[in-house]
Each structure stands twice: as structure tokens, then as C-alpha cells.
N, C-alpha and C positions, 0 to 999 in steps of 0.2 A: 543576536541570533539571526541567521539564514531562514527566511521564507520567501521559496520560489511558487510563482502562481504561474499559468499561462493559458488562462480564458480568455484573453484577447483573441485568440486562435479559432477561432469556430469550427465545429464540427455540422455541419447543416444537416438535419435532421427532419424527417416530415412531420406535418403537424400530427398530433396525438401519440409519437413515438412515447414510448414506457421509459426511456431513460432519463432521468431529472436533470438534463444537460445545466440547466441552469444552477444548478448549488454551485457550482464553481466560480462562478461570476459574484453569486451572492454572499459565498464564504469569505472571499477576497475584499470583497469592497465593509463587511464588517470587520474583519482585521484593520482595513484602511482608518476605519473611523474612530478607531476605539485606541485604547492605551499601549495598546501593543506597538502599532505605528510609530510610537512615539520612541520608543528606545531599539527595535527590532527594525532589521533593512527589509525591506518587501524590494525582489527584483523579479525578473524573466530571467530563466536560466536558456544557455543554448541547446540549439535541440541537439539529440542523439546523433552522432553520426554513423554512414554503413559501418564505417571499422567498428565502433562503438557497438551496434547493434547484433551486427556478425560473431560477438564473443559469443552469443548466446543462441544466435537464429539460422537458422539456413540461408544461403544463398540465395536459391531458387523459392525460396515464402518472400525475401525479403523483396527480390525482385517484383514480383507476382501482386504485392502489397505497393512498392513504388508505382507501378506500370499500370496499375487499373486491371489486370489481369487474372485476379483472382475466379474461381469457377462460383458460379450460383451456390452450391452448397457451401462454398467458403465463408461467403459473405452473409449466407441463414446464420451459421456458425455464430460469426462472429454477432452478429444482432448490429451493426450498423451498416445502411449502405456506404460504398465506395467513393470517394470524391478529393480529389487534391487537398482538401479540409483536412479529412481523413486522418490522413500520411502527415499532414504539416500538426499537425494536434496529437497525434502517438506520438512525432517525434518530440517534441517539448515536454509532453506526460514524464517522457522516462529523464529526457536532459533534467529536468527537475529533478529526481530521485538521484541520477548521477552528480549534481550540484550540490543534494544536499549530503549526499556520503560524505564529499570532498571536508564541504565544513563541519558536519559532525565530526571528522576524525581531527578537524584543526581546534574543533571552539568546544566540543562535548554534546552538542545536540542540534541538529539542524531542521525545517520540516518542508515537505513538499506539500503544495492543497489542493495536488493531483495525485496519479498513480495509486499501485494498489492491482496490477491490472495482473493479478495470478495463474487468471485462465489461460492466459499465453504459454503454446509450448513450443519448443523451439523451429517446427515446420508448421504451425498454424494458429491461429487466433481463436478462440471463441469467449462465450457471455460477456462480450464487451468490452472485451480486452483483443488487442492486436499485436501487440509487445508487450514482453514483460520485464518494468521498468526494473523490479527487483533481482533479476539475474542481471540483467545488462549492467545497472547498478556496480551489485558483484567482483563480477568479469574485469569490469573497470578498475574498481581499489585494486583488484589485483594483479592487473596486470598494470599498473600505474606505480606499482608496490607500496601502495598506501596503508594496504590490508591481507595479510596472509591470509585470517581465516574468517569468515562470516556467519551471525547467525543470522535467521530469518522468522521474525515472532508474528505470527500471520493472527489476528484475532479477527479478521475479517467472517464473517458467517457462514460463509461458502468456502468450504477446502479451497487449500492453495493447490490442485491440481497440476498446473501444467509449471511451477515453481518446482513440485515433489521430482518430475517427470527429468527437469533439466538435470536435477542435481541430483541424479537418481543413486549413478556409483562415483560421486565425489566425496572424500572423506575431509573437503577444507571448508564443504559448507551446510553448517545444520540446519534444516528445516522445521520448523516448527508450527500446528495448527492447532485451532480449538476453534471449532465449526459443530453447526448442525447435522444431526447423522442423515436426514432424513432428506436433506436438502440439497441444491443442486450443486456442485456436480455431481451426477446418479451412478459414475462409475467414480470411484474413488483414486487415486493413485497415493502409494504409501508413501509418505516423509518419514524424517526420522522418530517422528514426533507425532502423533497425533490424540488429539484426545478430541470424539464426536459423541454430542450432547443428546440426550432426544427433544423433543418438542418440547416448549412450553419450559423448559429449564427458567428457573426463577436466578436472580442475582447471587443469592447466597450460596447456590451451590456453581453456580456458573463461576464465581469470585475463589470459591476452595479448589474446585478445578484446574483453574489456570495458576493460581498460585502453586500446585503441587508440580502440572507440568513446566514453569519457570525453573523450581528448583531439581529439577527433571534437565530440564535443557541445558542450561546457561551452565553450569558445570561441565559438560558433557561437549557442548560448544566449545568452551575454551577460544573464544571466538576476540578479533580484534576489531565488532562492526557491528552492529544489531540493527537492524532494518523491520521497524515496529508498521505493520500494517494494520492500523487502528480504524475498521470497518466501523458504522454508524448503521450497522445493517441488524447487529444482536438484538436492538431496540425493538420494545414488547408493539411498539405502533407503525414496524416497518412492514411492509405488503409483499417479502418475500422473503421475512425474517425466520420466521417458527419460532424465535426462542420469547423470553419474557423478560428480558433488561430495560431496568427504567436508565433516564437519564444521568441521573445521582448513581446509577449501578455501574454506568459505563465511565464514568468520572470517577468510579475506582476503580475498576479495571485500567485506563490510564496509570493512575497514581503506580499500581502494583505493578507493572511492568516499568515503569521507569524506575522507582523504587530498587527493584532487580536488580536492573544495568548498573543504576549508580553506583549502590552496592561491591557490583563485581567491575569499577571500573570500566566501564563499557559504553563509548560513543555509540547516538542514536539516530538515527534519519525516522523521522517521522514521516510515512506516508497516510494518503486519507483513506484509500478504499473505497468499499461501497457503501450505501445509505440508498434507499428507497421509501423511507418513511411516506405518508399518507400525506401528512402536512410537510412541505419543501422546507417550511422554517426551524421544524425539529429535524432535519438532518443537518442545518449550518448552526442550530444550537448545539449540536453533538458535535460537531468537530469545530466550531471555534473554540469550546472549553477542552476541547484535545490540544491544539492548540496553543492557548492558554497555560493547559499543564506542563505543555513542553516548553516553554516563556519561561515558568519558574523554575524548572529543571537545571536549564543551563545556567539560569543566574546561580544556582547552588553551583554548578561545575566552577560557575565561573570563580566568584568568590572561595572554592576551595573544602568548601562545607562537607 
């Protein structure tokens, strides 16, 4: 299996910035260590390119984002400052997600241990997202024709906002979300799909939910790609989560999305999403056993199972 990483890239950030920059370095280097390594490729995928990027984004953002030329409310927006870092770490986020489409559609399961970056719409960036790697992604299989049609299984905590936005009158790619209702983004944009929680939603119904909307979607999809945005964000100890999923809860939420795919024959790119947990070390425990589940996933594709 394909796991592209590319935290060697820095994003520089001032001290006490709110975004756990570091889970990405620390997610990686436990993949390194541990069993996975040992049968699984860890590479650096290349980064995006403008053509690549331009399936999904404007010209003039894309520019505006290269150039350092973005306006002050841009870059509030966005929640990082500006810096050749920046531009060189977006662009790898998404080459990632576009690397792993490639070999999920070759091998049955691929995973990026970036992207996820949903709040991107295609003339502007916000909550921390600057691109978004999951249209670009997309755009790519398909204009590559690897992939006529896409779903997008967003269980990240936060609507997929500016994902719903790209693919707003496309009828080749489903969107799909199971987020907080309460939570940000404060204006909504409709997918085709969406199912919003309120506060404090516990695992068991959090788990009957997505399982209803799966077999809600993935039919409806009829899709030749699923692009799982497996947020670390649901978790009851995340600091801008609202919901109440334990660990073991999100390790089945995993299981039941893949589950799904397999099911309906359906190659997966795993991206990570967001995570903010209190302790840095329970968001790289949440997504190494994402991770993980995606490890054993493909060995079933692989073997035939």
C-alpha cells in the first residue's frame, strides 16, 4: 500500500499558533516505526501542479496564493500567514491526495497523512485550508480518465463547505458529509448529502447515522473513487470538536466506511483531515489506527477477500 507523507515541507508558523502543525511529522515518523513500514512504501508524492490545481481553482486565487499577493482578509480567512512555505506545503498536501487516488484506483486502497483541506473553494482559501486537495484530486482521475465518477465521504467534523461549493451543479461527483451542526463552517453550503449532528452526539448514534447515510450515498454515487476524509476531529477530547466519539468509536466509524466501499467494490484514498485534540498524542493515535485500518483493508483487496 501507498502512504504519501510530506512534513518535511514546513509550513512556519508563529509560536503559539492553534494549529497542531506538528501531528504530521509525528503521525509519520510512528508509521515509520511500527509494522506498517515494514510491508507498506512511505514516499513523498509530487506536488500539485498550476494545470493540476486550475481543474478546480481560479486563476487569479491561484496567482494571488503563488505571488504572496493575497489581501489581509484573505489570509485571516485562511488562518495561516503567507510564506513560500505556504505555497510549497499546499502544494504537496494535495500531490499527496492526487498520488493516492492514482494507487487506490491501481492497488484498492491508498492513504495520504495530509489533506482533508475541504474549506477550500475554488477562488479562496479558509479554516486552514488553501487548496483543496479533494477536488484537485477529482479533476485529476478525471481528466486522466482513471475515474469517470467520484464520491467524497467527508466525516471530517466540520462540513465540507467549499468541496459542496466546487461540485455544486456536477452530477459526476457526490458529495457526501456527517459533521456538527453547530460547528464551523457557520454558513453551510448544501452537498448532496449531508447529515448534521448536534452537540455532544455520542458514538452509537453518531455510528447509525453514517451508516444510514453510506447506504444513502454509495448507491446513489455509483461512483468509481471514494475519497474518505477521515477527520480525528469527532473525538469527545478534540477542543473544536462539539461531538462525543471516543477513540474505539472512531475505529469503527473507519471499519464502516471501508466496510461500505469494499462491499460496493470501491477503490479508497484515505485522507487525514482535521484533529485538534487537547493532547497532540490522541490525534496521531486516531489517525495511525486510521491508517492501520486502511493497511488491513487493502490486504483484503489484495488477497481478493
Amino acid at each position: 500500500m501507498d502512504i504519501y507523507y510530506c512534513d518535511e515541507f514546513i509550513l512556519p508558523l508563529p509560536e503559539g499558533h492553534r494549529f497542531p502543525m506538528a501531528k504530521y511529522s509525528l503521525l509519520r515518523q510512528r508509521v515509520a516505526v511500527s509494522e506498517l513500514a515494514e510491508r507498506h512504501r512511505l514516499s513523498v508524492p509530487p506536488p500539485a501542479t498550476d494545470a493540476d490545481l486550475l481543474r478546480a481553482h481560479d486563476r487569479d486565487y491561484l496567482e494571488r496564493v503563488k505571488n504572496g499577493t493575497l489581501a489581509d482578509a484573505e489570509v485571516r480567512r485562511i488562518g495561516f500567514p503567507w510564506s513560500p512555505g505556504l505555497v510549497a506545503r499546499s502544494r504537496r498536501s494535495v500531490g499527496g491526495t492526487i498520488a493516492a487516488s492514482r494507487s487506490a484506483l491501481a492497488e484498492g486502497l491508498a492513504v495520504n497523512l495530509a489533506g482533508g483541506t475541504h474549506h477550500a473553494f475554488a477562488n479562496r482559501g479558509e479554516g486552514f485550508c488553501v487548496f483543496n486537495d479533494a477536488a484537485v484530486a477529482t479533476r485529476a482521475m478525471q481528466a486522466e480518465g482513471r475515474a469517470e465518477r467520484i464520491v467524497i465521504l467527508d466525516c471530517d467534523v466540520h462540513q465540507g463547505n467549499g468541496t459542496a461549493a466546487i461540485f455544486a451543479d456536477d452530477p459526476t461527483v457526490f458529495t457526501f458529509s456527517i459533521h456538527g451542526a453547530n460547528n464551523f463552517p457557520f454558513h453551510k453550503v448544501a452537498g448532496d448529502l449531508d447529515i448534521a449532528l448536534p452537540d455532544a452526539t455520542g458514538g452509537a448514534d453518531y455510528l447509525e447515522a453514517l451508516e444510514a447515510g453510506l447506504d444513502e450515498a454509495l448507491p446513489a454515487a455509483s461512483a468509481d473513487l471514494a475519497i474518505y476524509l477521515a477527520g480525528a476531529d469527532p473525538y469527545e477530547n478534540d477542543r473544536y470538536g462539539k461531538l462525543a466519539l471516543s477513540a474505539a468509536d472512531l475505529a469503527e466509524r473507519d471499519r464502516l466506511v471501508l466496510d461500505r466501499c469494499r462491499a460496493a467494490g470501491l477503490p479508497v484514498a484515505i485522507v487525514m483531515s482535521g484533529g485538534y485534540a487537547t493532547e497532540i498524542s490522541d490525534i496521531v493515535a486516531i489517525q495511525f489506527q486510521t491508517v492501520r485500518t486502511g493497511a488491513d483493508y487493502w490486504e483484503l483487496w489484495r488477497s481478493g477477500v
